[in-house]
Structure formats: C-alpha cells, structure tokens
NUMIMI-879018 format. One record per residue (C-alpha): residue in three letters; z, y, x; residue number from 1; chain. Coordinates in steps of 0.1 Angstrom, whole numbers, plus 5000, padded with zeros to 4 digits. Example, Ala and Ser with C-alpha at 12.3 -4.5 7.8 and 13.67 -1.06 7.14 Angstrom:
2
<site><lumgu>ALA</lumgu><Z>5078</Z><Y>4955</Y><X>5123</X><rovex>1</rovex><kolgu>A</kolgu></site>
<site><lumgu>SER</lumgu><Z>5071</Z><Y>4989</Y><X>5137</X><rovex>2</rovex><kolgu>A</kolgu></site>
END
This chain:
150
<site><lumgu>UNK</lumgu><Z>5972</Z><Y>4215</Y><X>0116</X><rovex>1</rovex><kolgu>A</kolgu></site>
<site><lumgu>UNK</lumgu><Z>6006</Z><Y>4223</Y><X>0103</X><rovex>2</rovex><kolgu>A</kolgu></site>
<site><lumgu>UNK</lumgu><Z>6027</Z><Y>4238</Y><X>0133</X><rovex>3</rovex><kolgu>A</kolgu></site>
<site><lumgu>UNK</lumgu><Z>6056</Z><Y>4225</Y><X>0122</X><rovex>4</rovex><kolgu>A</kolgu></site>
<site><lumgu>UNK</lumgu><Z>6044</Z><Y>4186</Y><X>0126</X><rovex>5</rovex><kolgu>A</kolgu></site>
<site><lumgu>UNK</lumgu><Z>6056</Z><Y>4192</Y><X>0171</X><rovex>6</rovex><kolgu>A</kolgu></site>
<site><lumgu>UNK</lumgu><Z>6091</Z><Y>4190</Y><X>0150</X><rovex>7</rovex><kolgu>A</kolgu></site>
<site><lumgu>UNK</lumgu><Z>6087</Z><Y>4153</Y><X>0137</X><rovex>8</rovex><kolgu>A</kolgu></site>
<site><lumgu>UNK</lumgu><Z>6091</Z><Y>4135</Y><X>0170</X><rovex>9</rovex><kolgu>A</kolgu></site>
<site><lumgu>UNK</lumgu><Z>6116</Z><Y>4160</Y><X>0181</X><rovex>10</rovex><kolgu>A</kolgu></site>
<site><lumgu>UNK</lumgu><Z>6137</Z><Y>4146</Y><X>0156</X><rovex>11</rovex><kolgu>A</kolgu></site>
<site><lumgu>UNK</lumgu><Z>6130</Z><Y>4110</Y><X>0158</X><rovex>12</rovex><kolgu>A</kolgu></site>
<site><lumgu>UNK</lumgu><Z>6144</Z><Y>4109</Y><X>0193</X><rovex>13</rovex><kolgu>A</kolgu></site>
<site><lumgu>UNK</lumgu><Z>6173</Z><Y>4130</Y><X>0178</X><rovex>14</rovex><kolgu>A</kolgu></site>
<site><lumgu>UNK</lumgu><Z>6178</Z><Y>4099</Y><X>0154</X><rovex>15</rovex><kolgu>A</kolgu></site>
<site><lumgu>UNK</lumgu><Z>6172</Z><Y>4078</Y><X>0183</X><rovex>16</rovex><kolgu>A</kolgu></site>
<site><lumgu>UNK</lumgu><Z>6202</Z><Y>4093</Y><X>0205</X><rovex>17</rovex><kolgu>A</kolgu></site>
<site><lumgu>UNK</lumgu><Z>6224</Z><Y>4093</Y><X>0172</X><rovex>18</rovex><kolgu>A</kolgu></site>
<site><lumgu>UNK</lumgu><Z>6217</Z><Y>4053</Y><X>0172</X><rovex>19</rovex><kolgu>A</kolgu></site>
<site><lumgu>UNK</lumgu><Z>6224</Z><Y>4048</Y><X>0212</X><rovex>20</rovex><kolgu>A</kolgu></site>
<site><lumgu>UNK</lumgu><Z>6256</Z><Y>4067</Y><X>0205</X><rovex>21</rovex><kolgu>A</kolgu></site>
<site><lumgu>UNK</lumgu><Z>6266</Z><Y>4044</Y><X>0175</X><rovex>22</rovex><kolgu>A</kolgu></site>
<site><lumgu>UNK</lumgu><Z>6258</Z><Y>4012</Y><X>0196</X><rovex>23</rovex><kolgu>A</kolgu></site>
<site><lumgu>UNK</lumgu><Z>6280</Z><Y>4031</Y><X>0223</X><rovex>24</rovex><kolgu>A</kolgu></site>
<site><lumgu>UNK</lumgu><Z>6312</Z><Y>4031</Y><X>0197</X><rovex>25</rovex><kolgu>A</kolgu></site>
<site><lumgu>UNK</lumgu><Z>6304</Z><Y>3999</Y><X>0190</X><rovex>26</rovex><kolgu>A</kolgu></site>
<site><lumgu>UNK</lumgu><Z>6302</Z><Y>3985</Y><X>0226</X><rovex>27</rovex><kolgu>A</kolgu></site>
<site><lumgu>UNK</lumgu><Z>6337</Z><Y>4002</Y><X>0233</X><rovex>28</rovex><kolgu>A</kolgu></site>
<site><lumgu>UNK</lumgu><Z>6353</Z><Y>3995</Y><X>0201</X><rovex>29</rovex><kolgu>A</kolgu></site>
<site><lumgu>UNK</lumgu><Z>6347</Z><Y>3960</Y><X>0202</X><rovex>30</rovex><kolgu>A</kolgu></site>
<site><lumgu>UNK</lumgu><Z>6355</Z><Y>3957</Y><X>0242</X><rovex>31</rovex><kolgu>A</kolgu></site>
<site><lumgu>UNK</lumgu><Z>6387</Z><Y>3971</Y><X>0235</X><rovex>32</rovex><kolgu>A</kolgu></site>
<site><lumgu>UNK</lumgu><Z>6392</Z><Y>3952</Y><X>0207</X><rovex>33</rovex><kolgu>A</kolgu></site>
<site><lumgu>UNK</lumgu><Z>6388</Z><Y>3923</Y><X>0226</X><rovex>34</rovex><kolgu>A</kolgu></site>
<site><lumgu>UNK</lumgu><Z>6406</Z><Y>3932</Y><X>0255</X><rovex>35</rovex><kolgu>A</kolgu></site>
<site><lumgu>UNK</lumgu><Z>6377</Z><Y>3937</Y><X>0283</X><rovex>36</rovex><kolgu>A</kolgu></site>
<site><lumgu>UNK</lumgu><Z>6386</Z><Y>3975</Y><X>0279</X><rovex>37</rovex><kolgu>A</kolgu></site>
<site><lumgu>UNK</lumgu><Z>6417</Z><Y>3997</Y><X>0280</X><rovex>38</rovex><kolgu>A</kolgu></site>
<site><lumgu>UNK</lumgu><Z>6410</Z><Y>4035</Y><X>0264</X><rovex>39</rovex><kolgu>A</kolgu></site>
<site><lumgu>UNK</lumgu><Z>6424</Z><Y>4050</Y><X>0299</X><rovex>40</rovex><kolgu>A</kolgu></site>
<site><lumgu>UNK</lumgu><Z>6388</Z><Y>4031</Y><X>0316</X><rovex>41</rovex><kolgu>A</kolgu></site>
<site><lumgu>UNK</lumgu><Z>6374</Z><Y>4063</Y><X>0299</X><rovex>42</rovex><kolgu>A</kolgu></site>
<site><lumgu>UNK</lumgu><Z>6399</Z><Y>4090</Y><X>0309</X><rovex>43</rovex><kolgu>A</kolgu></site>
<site><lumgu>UNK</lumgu><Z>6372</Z><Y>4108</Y><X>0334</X><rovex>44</rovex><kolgu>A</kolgu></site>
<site><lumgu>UNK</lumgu><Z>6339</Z><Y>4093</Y><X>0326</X><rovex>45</rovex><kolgu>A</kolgu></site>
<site><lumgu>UNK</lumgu><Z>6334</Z><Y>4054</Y><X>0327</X><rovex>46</rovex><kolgu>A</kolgu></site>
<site><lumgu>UNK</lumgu><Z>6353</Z><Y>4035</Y><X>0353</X><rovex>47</rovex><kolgu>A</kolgu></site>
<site><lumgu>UNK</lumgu><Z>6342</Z><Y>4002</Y><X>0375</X><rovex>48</rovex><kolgu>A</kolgu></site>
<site><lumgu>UNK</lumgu><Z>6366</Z><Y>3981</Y><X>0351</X><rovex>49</rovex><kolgu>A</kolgu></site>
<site><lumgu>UNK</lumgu><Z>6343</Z><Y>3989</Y><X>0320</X><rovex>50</rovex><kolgu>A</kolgu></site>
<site><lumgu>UNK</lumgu><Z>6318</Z><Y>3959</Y><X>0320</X><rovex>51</rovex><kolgu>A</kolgu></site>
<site><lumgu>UNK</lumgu><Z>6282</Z><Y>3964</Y><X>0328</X><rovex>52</rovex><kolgu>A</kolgu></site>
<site><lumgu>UNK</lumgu><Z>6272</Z><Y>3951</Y><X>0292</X><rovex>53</rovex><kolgu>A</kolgu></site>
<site><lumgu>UNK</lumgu><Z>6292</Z><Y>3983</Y><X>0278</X><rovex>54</rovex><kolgu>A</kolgu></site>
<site><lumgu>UNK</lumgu><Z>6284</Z><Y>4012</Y><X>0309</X><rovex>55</rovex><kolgu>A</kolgu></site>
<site><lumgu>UNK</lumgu><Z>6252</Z><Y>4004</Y><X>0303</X><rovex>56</rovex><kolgu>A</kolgu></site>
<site><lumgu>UNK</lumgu><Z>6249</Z><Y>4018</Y><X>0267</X><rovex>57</rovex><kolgu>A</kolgu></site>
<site><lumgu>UNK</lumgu><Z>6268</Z><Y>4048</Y><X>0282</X><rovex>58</rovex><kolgu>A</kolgu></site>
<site><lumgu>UNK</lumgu><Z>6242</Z><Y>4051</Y><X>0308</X><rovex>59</rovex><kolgu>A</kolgu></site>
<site><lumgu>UNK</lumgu><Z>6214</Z><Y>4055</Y><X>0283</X><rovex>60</rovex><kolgu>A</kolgu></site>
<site><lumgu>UNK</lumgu><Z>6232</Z><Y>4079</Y><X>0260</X><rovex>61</rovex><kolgu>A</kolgu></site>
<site><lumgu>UNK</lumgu><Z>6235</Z><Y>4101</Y><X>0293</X><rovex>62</rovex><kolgu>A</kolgu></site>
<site><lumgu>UNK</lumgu><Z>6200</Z><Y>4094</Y><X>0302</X><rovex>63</rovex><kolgu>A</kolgu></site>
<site><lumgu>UNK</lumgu><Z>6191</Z><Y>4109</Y><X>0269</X><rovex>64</rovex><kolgu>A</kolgu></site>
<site><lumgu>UNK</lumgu><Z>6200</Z><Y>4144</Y><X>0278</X><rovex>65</rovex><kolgu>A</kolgu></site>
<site><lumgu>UNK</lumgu><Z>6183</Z><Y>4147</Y><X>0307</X><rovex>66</rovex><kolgu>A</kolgu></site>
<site><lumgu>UNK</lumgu><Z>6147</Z><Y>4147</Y><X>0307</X><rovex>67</rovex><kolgu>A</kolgu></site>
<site><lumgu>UNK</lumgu><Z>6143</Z><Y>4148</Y><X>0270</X><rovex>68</rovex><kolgu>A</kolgu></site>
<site><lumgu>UNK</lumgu><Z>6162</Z><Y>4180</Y><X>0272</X><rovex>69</rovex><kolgu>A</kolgu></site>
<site><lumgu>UNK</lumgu><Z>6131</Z><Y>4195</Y><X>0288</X><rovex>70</rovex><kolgu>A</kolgu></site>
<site><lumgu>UNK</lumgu><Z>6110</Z><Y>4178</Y><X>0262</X><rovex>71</rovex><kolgu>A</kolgu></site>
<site><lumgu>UNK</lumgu><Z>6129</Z><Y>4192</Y><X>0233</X><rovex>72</rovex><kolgu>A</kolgu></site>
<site><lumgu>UNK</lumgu><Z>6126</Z><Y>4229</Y><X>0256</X><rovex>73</rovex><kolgu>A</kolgu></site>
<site><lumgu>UNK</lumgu><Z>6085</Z><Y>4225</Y><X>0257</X><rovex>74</rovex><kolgu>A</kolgu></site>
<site><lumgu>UNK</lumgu><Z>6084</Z><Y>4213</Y><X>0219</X><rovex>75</rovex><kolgu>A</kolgu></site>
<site><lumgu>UNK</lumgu><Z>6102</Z><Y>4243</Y><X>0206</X><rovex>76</rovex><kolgu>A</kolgu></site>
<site><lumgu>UNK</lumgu><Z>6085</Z><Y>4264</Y><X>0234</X><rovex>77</rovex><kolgu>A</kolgu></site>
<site><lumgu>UNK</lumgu><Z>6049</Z><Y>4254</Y><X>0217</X><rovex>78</rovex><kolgu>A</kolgu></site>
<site><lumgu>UNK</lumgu><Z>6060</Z><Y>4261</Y><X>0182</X><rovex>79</rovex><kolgu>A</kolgu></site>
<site><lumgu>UNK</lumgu><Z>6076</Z><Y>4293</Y><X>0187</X><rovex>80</rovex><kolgu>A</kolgu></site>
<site><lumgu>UNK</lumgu><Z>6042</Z><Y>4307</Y><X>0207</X><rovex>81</rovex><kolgu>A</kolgu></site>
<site><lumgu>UNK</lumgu><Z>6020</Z><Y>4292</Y><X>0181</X><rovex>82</rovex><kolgu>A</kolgu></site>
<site><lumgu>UNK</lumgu><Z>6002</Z><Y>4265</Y><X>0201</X><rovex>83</rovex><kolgu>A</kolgu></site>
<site><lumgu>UNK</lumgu><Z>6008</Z><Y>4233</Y><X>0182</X><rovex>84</rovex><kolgu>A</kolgu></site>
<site><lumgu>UNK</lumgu><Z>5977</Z><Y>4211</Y><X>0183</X><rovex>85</rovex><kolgu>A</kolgu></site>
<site><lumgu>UNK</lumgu><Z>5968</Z><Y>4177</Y><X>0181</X><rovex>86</rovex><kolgu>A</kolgu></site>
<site><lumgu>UNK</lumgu><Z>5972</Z><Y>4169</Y><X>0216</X><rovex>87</rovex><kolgu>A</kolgu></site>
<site><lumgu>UNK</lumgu><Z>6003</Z><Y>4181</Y><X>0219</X><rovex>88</rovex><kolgu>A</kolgu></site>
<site><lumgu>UNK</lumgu><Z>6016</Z><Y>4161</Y><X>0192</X><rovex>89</rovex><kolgu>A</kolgu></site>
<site><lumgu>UNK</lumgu><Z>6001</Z><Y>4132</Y><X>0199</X><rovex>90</rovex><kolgu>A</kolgu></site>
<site><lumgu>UNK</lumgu><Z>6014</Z><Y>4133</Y><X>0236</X><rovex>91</rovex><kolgu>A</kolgu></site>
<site><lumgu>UNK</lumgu><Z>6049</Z><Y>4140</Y><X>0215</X><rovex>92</rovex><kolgu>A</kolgu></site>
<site><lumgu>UNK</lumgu><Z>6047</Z><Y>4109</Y><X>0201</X><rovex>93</rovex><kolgu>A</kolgu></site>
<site><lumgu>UNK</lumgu><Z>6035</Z><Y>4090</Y><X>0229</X><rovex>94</rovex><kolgu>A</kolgu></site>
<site><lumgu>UNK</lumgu><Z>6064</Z><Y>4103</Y><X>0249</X><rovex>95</rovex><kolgu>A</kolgu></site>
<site><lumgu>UNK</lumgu><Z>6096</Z><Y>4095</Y><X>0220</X><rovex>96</rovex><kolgu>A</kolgu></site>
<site><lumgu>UNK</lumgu><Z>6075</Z><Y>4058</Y><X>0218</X><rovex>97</rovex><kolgu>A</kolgu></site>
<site><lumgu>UNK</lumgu><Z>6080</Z><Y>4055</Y><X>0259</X><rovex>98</rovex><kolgu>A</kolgu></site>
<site><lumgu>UNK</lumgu><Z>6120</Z><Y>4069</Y><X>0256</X><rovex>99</rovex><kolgu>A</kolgu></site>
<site><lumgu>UNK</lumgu><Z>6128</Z><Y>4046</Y><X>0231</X><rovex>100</rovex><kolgu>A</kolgu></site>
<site><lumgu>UNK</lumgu><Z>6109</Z><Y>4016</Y><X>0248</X><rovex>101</rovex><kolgu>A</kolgu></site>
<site><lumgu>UNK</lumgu><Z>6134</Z><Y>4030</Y><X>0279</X><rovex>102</rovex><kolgu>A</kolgu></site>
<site><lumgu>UNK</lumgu><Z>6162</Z><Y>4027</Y><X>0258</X><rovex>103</rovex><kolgu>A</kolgu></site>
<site><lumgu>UNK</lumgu><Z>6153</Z><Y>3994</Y><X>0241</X><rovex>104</rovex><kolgu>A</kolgu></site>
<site><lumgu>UNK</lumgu><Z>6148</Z><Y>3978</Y><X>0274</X><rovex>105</rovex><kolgu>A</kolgu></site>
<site><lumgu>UNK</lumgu><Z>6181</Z><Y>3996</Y><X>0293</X><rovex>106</rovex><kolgu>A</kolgu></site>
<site><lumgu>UNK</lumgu><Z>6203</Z><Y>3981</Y><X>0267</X><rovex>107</rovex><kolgu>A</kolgu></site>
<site><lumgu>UNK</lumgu><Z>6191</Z><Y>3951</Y><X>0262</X><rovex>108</rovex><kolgu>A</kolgu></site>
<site><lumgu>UNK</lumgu><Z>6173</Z><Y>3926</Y><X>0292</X><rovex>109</rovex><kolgu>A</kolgu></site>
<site><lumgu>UNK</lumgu><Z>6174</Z><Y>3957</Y><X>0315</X><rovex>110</rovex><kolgu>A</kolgu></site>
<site><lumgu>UNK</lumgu><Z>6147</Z><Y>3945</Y><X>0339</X><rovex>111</rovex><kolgu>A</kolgu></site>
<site><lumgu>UNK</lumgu><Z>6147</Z><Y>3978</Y><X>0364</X><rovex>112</rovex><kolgu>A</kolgu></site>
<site><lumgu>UNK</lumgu><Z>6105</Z><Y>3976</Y><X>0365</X><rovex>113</rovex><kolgu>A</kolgu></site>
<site><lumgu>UNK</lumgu><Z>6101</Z><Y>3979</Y><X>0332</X><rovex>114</rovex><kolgu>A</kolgu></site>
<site><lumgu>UNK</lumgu><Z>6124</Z><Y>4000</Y><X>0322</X><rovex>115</rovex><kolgu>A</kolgu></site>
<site><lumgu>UNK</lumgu><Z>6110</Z><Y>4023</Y><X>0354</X><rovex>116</rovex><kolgu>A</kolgu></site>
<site><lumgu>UNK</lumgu><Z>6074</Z><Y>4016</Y><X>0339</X><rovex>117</rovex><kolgu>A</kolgu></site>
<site><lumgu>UNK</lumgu><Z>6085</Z><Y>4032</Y><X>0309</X><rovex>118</rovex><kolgu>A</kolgu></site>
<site><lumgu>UNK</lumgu><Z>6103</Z><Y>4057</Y><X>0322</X><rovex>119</rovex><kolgu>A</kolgu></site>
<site><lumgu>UNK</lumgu><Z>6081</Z><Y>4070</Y><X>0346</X><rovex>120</rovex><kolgu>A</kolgu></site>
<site><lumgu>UNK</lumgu><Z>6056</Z><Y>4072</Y><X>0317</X><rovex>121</rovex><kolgu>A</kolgu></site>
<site><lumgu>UNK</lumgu><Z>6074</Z><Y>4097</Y><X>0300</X><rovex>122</rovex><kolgu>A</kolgu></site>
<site><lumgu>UNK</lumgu><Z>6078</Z><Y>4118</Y><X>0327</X><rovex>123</rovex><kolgu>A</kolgu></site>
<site><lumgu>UNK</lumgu><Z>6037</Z><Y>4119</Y><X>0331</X><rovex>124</rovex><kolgu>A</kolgu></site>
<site><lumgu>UNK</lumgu><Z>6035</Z><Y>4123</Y><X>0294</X><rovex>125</rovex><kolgu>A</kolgu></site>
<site><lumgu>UNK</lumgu><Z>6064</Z><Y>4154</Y><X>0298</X><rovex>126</rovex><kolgu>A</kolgu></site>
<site><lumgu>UNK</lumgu><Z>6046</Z><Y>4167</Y><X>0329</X><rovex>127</rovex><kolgu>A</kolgu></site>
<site><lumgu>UNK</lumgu><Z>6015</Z><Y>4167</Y><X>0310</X><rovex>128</rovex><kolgu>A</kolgu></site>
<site><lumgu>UNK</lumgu><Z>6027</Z><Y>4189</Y><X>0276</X><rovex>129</rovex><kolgu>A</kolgu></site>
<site><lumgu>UNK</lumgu><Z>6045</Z><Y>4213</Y><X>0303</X><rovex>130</rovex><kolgu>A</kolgu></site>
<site><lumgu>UNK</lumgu><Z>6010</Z><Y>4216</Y><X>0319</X><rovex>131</rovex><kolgu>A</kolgu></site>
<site><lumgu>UNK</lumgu><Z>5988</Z><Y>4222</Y><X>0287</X><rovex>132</rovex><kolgu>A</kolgu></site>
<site><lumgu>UNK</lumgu><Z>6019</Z><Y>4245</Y><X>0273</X><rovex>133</rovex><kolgu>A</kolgu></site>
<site><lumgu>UNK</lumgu><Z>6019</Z><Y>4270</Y><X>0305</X><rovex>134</rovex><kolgu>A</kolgu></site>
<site><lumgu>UNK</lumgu><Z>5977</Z><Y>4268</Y><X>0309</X><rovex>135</rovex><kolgu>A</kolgu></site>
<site><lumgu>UNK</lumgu><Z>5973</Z><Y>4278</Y><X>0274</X><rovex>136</rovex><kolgu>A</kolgu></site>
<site><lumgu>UNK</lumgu><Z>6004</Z><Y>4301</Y><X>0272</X><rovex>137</rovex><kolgu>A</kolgu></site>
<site><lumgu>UNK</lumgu><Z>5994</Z><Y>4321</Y><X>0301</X><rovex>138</rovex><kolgu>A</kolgu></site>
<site><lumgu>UNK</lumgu><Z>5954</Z><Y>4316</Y><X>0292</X><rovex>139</rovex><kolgu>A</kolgu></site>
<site><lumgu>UNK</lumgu><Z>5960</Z><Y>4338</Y><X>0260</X><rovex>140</rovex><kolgu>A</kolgu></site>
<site><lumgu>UNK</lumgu><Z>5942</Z><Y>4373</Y><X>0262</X><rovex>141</rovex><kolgu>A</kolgu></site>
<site><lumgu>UNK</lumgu><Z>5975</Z><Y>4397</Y><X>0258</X><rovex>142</rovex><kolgu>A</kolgu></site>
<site><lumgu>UNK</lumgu><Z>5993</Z><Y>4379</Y><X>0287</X><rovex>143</rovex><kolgu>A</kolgu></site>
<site><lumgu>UNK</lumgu><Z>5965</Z><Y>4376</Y><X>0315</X><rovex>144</rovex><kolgu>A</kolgu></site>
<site><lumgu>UNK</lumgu><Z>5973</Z><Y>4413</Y><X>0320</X><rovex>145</rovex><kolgu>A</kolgu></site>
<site><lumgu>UNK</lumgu><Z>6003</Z><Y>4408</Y><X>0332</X><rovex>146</rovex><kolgu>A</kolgu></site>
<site><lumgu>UNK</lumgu><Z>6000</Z><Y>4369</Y><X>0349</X><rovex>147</rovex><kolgu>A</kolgu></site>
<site><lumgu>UNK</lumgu><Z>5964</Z><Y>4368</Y><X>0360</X><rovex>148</rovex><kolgu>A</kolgu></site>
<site><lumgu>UNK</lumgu><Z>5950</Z><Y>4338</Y><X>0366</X><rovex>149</rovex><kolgu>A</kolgu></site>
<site><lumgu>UNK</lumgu><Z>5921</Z><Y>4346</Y><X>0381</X><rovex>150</rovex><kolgu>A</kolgu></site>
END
C-alpha cells in the first residue's frame, strides 16, 4: 500500500472546510446585502443579531477545527512513523464521510440527533485510529525498550 494514500482524505476534508467557508461568505454577504446583517454583528465573533440561518454556517466552520484537528494530528502522525495500512485508511474515510454528513446536516435541516449521530460517529472512528496509532507505535521492537508494555 502506498503510504501516502492516509493523505487523500486528509485533504478532502481540507476541501470540505474550504466549501463550508465559501457557503459562510455567502451567508454573510447576502445577509448584509439584504439588510438582516450589519458588518459590526461580526466585530468580536458572531453576535445574537446575526440570524440563526447564517451563525449556523459559522458554527460548522468552527466545528471544523476542533476535532478534525486531532484527526489531521493522527493522519500525519501514521505517515511520518510508517504505519499506513488499510485500516487506517479506510477508518480515514469513514471518519471525512461522517464530518461531512455533520456538516451537511448542521447547515442544512439541523435535526440535533442526527447531526449528534454523526458526530458522535466520528469521534469513535477518531478514537479508534488514535488507538491502533499508539498500540502499534509503541508495539514496534526499538521502542518497547523504553515504553514497555508488558
């Protein structure tokens, strides 16, 4: 398996936050346009006077650099210590799938159980390559010297 391949979801959900942060602009720009939003609602973050239809984009753009942050952390983590496999990647994908379900759902409907559902899926999916990363990192024969496990 080519090590690289841990790379190709990393970058879909890179893609993935560039499109949340485009819908974002657009959200804004056309609120203001219209009138429902005055640039100083955004002086110190979003304000209560931005409508919900328009924070909520916001929202999900911020959600996107929290836990993936730790995703993008374990995928480089695997590459750079040579332990790409197909599991790995394959939990990779499953997790981008479930964050950009998350988003989908956030920004559109926004039905709080399903979007949880999702959400909460990732994080398994996240806990789950941080577990198979350390247990094979510190499983390898010129590190149980000094982290043994048993």
């Amino acid at each position: 398996m080519k090590p690289e391949l841990i790379f190709t979801p990393m970058l879909v959900l890179v893609f993935w936050t560039f499109v949340i942060v485009t819908w974002l602009a657009y959200k804004r720009f056309s609120a203001g346009f219209a009138g429902r939003v005055k640039a100083g609602y955004f002086k110190v973050g979003e304000s209560e006077k931005v409508p919900d239809d328009v924070r909520v984009v916001g929202r999900n753009f911020s959600n996107l650099f929290e836990m993936p942050v730790l995703f993008y952390a374990v995928c480089i983590s695997v590459y750079v210590t040579h332990q790409t496999s197909y599991a790995l990647v394959v939990l990779a994908w499953c997790y981008v799938i479930l964050r950009v379900v998350h988003s989908l759902i956030h920004v559109t409907y926004n039905y709080v159980n399903h979007r949880f559902m999702a959400y909460f899926g990732s994080c398994l999916l996240l806990l789950a390559m941080c577990i198979i990363f350390a247990v094979n990192l510190y499983s390898r024969p010129s590190l149980t010297a000094f982290w043994p496990l048993h």
